[in-house]
C-alpha positions in Angstrom: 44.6 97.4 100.8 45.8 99.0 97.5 46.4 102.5 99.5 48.8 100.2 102.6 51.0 98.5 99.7 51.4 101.9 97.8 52.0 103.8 101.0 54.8 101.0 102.1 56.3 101.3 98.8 56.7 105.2 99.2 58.1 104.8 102.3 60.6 102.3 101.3 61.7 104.4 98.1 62.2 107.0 100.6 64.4 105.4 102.7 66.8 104.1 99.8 66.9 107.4 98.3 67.8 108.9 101.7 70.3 106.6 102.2 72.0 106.8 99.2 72.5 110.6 99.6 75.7 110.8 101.3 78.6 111.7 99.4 81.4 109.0 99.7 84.5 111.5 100.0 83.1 112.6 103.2 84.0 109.5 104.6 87.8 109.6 103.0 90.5 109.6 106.4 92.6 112.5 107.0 95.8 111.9 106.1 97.8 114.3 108.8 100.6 112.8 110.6 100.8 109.3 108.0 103.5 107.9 106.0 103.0 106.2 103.1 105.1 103.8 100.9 105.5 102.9 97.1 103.7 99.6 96.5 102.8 99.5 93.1 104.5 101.3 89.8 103.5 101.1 86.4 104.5 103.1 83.6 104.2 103.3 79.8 106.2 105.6 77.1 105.9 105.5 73.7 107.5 108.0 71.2 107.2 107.2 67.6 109.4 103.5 67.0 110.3 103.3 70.6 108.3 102.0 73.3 108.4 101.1 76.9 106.4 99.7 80.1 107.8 99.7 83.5 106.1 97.4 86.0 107.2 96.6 89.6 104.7 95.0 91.6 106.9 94.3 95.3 109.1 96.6 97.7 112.4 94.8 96.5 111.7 95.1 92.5 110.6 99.2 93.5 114.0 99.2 95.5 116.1 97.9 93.0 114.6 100.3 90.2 114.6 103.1 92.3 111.1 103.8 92.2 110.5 103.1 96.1 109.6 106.0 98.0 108.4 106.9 101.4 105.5 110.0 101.2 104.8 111.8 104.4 101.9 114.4 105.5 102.8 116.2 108.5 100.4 117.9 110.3 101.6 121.4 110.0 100.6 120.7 105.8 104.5 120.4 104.9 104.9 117.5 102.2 108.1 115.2 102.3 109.4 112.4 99.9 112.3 110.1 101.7 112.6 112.5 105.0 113.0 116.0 102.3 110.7 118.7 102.3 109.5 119.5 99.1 106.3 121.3 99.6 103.0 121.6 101.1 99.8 119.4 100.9 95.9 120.0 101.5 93.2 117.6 101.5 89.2 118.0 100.4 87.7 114.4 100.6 89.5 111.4 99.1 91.5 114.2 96.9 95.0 115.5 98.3 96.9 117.9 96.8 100.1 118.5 96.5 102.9 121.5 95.6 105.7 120.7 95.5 108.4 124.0 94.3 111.5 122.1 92.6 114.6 124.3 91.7 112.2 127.5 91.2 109.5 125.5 89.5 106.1 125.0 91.2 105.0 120.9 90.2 101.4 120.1 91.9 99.9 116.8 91.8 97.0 115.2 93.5 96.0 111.6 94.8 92.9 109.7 95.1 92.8 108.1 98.7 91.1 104.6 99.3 91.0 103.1 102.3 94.6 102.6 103.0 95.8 103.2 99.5 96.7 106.6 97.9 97.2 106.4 94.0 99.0 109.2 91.6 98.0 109.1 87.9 99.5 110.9 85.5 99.0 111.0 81.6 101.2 113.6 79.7 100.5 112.2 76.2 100.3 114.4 73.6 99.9 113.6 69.5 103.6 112.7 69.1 104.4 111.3 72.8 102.5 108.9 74.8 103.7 108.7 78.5 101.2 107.2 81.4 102.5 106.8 85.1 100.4 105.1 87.9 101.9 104.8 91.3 100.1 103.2 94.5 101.2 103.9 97.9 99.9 102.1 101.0 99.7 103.9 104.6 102.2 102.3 106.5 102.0 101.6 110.6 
């Protein structure tokens, strides 16, 4: 009796462990061909007295503070922000990356992808400046 309960826990260890193996990003869609809009900004600066936080939570509040945008990654890899090309874009799991060449300078970013959300973070503090961006964009139809 021992040896049936032992041999039905083995066999349900296995199974747990086996399906538990695959690697989440796998699953992350392909973003070709999909538009994407600014939902969600938040940023923080602080430089030795002064300090900031910007936080827009709706399409209207990103509109008026001109942090809406509309991201685009065409199928032929060509990156767009509000209908203007700006660079090229490539995708391995829930990670895309982006480069974007702005008056002779080469910028590249990446985003995490989550379902229908892609989210940029950005932290370019150093010991005298403090800066923190997140932005979230949502696929749209």
């Amino acid at each position: 009796m021992k040896t049936i309960k032992m041999f039905g826990l083995l066999l349900m260890a296995t199974l747990v462990f086996a399906s538990c193996s695959k690697d989440d990003d796998d699953d992350a869609a392909d973003v070709a061909g999909t538009k994407w809009e600014t939902t969600y900004f938040y940023s923080y600066t602080k430089e030795g007295e002064y300090e900031d936080t910007d936080e827009y939570k709706t399409p209207t509040e990103l509109k008026n503070e001109g942090e809406y945008e509309i991201i685009e990654f065409k199928s032929n890899k060509d990156f767009y922000i509000d209908n203007e090309k700006l660079g090229t874009w490539s995708q391995a799991g829930s990670t895309i990356s982006v480069t974007i060449v702005y008056e002779g300078e080469t910028i590249k970013k990446s985003f995490q992808i989550s379902g229908n959300s892609i989210t940029f973070n950005r932290d370019d503090s150093n010991k005298d400046t403090v800066y923190t961006e997140t932005v979230i964009y949502t696929k749209m139809n």
